[in-house]
C-alpha positions, 0 to 999 in steps of 0.5 A, a space after each residue: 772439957 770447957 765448951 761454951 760459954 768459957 769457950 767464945 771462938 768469935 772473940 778473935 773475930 772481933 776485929 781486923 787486928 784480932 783476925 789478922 793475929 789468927 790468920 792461918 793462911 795468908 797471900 804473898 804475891 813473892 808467890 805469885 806468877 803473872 801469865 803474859 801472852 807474847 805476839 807480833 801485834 798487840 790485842 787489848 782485852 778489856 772484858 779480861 786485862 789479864 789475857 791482853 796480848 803484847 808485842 815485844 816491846 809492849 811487854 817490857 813495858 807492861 813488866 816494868 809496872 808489875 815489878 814496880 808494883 812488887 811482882 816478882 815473877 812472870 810467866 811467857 806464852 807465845 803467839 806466833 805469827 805463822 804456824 806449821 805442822 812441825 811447830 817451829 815457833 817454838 824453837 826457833 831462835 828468833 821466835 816470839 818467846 826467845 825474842 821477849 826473852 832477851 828483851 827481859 833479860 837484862 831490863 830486869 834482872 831479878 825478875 823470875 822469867 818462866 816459860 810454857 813449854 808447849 807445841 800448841 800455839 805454834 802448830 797448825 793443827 792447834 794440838 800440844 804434839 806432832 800429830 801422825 796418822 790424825 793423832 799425836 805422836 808421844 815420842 816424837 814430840 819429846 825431842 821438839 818440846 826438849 829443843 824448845 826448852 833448851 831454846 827458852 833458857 839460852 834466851 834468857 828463862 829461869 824455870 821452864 814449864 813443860 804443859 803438854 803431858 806427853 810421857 816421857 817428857 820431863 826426862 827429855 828436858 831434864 836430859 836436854 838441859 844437863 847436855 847443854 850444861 844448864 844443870 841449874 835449871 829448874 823444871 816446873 812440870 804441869 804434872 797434874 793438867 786435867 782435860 777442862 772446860 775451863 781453858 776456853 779463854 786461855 785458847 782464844 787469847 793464845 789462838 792454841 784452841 785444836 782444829 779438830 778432836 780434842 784433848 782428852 788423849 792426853 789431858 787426864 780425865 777430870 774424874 781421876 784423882 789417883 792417877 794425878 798422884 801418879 803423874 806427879 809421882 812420875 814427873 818428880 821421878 823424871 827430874 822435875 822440880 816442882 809441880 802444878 795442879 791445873 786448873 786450881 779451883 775444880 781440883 782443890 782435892 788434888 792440890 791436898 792430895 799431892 801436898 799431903 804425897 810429896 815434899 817438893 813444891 806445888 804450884 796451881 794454876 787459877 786458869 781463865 775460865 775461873 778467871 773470867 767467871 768472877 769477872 763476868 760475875 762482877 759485871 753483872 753486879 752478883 759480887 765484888 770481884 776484889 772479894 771473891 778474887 782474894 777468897 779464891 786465892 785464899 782457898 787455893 793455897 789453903 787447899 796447899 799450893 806453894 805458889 800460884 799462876 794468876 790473871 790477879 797476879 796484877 790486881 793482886 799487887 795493889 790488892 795487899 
């Protein structure tokens, strides 16, 4: 068996051009999803770009330079501007979401619009259901989240991600869709959305953070890989058509596992709080954000996602 020194493994190292022969995994931004966030009024971040809030026209215009830039697919969080027990935000018809939706549309044709379906930004209480008794009711928010994907999709959306882990409830949207003839309509189901630290930023830029309790009645526990395997398991079972790990870079042992389980495509979510820690990091001079960002992503899809949601998904674009 030849080994060392016939065998020089750092000969293809030599070089960008000889490394870039090798290169076993590598970054597409076809494959990447850019979060936005959707509002009356527009709040700039300038710690974190990526979670800046838009109006409805700000959006056009912030989606008109990322599909300049190659980005090829966005997807839509809401910030109403009132809230109520029952959610309404998310449904209505001429809410914030369904209103940037159909100011999309037609700017943008082949751009892959996909929507969070979601109860937490819109209710009062800040929880992902319809909450009874002082907790939140499974089957009674299946209905609402359906309705609101139906809503998403005559508005204008390709996909709709439903994020709340209520059981149950990748079959209500599938059912939902197929009665209102919107058989083509793909589901992304955060199958495997753990209760994380690492949402803290998300929530205070989508005001969804919950007024009391919190989410580990439904969000799975962060210890618990076999039971993410179930969740995904069911959710295909239920109509789903592809499915996300989140948050990605905790759960790059999750990712492996449902890539080495299913065959149906895996998407991870590089969340805020992994976001801004490299962000923050940068700052303080600890390390190049570039760098890091692109190690991050590498090792994300490395680990097997298919596709990636990321606050880089910008940075990204002029990045390759």
């Amino acid at each position: 068996m030849s080994s060392f020194p016939d065998v020089r493994l750092r000969r293809f190292r030599r070089t960008g051009g000889l490394r870039g022969l090798v290169r076993e995994t590598r970054l597409s931004l076809d494959q990447f999803v850019m979060p936005l966030f959707v509002a009356p009024e527009a709040l700039p971040n300038v710690d974190l770009p990526g979670m800046s809030r838009f109006t409805v026209d700000g959006v056009v215009r912030e989606v008109e330079g990322l599909v300049s830039a190659g980005v090829r697919a966005v997807i839509l969080f809401g910030i109403p501007e009132d809230k109520d027990e029952d959610a309404t935000g998310a449904w209505d018809d001429d809410g914030i979401v369904q209103r940037a939706l159909r100011a999309l549309r037609p700017e943008f044709p082949d751009l892959v619009l996909v929507t969070d379906v979601c109860l937490c930004e819109y209710t009062s209480h800040g929880h992902c259901g319809i909450v009874v008794d002082g907790e939140v009711h499974n089957d009674r928010s299946l209905e609402l989240l359906a309705r609101t994907a139906v809503s998403h999709v005559e508005a204008g959306a390709d996909v709709v991600a439903p994020s709340d882990m209520m059981d149950g409830r990748v079959h209500a949207i599938r059912e939902a869709l197929d009665d209102h003839s919107f058989e083509s309509t793909p589901i992304l189901s955060y199958a495997a959305k753990y209760a994380s630290a690492f949402y803290g930023p998300f929530r205070e830029a989508a005001g969804s953070a919950p007024s009391f309790g919190d989410r580990r009645g439904y969000q799975m526990d962060p210890a618990n890989v076999r039971e993410a395997l179930r969740e995904c398991e069911l959710d295909l079972d239920e109509g789903a058509d592809a499915i996300i790990v989140k948050p990605a870079l905790p759960y790059l042992d999750v990712i492996r596992a449902a890539r080495e389980s299913f065959d149906a495509p895996i998407a991870a979510y590089n969340v805020s709080g992994e976001y801004a820690m490299v962000k923050a990091a940068a700052r303080g001079g600890w390390l190049d954000e570039k760098q890091a960002a692109l190690e991050s992503l590498t090792a994300i899809k490395r680990a097997g996602a298919d596709l990636v949601i990321s606050y880089w998904t910008k940075d990204l674009a002029a990045w390759l």
